[in-house]
C-alpha positions in Angstrom: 40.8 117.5 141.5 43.4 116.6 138.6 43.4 119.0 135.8 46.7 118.0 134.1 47.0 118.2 129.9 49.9 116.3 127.9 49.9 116.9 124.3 52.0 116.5 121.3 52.1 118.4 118.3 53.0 121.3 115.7 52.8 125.2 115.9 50.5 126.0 113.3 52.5 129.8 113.1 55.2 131.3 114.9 54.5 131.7 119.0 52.9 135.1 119.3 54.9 136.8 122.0 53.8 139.4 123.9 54.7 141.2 126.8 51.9 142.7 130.2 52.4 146.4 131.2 54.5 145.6 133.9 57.0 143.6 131.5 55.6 139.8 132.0 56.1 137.8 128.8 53.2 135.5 127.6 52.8 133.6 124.3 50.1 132.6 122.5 50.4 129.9 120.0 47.9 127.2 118.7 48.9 123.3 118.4 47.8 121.0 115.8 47.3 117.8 117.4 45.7 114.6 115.3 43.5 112.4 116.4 44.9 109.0 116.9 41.7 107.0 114.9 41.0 107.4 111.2 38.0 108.8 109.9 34.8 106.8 107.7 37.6 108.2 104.5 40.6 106.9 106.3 41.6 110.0 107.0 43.5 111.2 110.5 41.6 114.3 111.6 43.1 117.3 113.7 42.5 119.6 116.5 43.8 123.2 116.7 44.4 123.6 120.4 44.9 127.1 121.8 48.0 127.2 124.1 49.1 129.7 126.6 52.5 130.1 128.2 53.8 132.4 130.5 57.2 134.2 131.6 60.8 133.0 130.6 59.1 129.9 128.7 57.4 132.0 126.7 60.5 133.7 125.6 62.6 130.3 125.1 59.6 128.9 123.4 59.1 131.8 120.9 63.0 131.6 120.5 63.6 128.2 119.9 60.8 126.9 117.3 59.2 127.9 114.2 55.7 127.6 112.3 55.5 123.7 111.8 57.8 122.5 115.1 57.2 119.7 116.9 56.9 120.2 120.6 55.3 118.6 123.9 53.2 120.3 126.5 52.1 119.8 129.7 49.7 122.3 131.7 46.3 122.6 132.4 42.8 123.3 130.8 41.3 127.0 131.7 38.7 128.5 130.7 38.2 132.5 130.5 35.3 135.0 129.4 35.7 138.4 128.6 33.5 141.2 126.8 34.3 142.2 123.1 33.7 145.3 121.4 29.7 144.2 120.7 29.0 144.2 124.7 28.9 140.1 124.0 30.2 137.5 126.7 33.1 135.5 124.7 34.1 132.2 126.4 37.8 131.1 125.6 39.3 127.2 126.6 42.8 127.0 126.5 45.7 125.3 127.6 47.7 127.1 129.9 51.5 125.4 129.7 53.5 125.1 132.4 56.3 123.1 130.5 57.6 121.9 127.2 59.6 120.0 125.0 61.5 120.5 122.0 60.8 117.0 120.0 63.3 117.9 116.6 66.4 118.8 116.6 67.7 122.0 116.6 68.9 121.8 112.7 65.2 120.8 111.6 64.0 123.7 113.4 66.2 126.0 111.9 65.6 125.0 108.3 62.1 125.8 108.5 61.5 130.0 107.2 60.4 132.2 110.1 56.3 132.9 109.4 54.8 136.2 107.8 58.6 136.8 106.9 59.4 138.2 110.3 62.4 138.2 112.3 63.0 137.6 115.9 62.2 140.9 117.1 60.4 142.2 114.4 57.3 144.8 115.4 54.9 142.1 116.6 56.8 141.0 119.5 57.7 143.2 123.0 54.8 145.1 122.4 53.0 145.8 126.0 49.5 144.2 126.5 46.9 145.6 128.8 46.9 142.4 131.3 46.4 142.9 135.3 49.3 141.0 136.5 47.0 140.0 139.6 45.2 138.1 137.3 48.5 136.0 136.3 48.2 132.1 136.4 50.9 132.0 139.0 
């Protein structure tokens, strides 16, 4: 079976870094990806991908972009249910990235503002999630 995802696009906000109870990073981030046809207007349409990453890449990822960068992906397509607070079975697809690259240079990234006006380390990020580690990816 292949389940193997390449895709190219911007953040559409800064990588939301978190970190498990037993220290594990992971990053949630969502990609904007357009279509490569035109619409009946002419238009180019886009998809907001949901994107996963795990670990040290989740770190380097959160540390080296900024709403609106342009990066690659490569990883796989998973799909996950869990129960929210109505007692209702929610279904989530997502990518779950295994690598990625940076596609601007570092001066472009750096001239775009930092989202919601927070700084690295300001109090959304480092702040523990309850994730079982046995349920990690790898």
């Amino acid at each position: 079976m292949i389940n193997n995802v390449v895709l190219t696009g911007r953040l559409t906000k800064e990588v939301d870094l978190k970190y498990t109870q037993t220290g594990t990073a992971v990053g949630t981030f969502n990609l904007a990806v357009e279509r490569p046809f035109k619409n009946q207007q002419g238009e180019r349409e886009t998809d907001f991908i949901l994107c996963q990453i795990w670990r040290k890449q989740a770190e380097n990822l959160a540390n080296l972009t900024r709403k609106g960068s342009l990066i690659g992906v490569q990883g796989r397509v998973q799909t996950r249910s869990y129960e929210n607070q109505q007692g209702q079975r929610v279904y989530v697809t997502e990518i779950v990235v295994d690598n990625f690259t940076l596609l601007e240079s570092k001066e472009v990234t750096e001239q775009r503002p930092r989202g919601n006006g927070q700084t690295q380390g300001a109090s959304s990020y480092g702040q523990p999630i309850d994730i079982d580690d046995s349920d990690l990816p790898f």
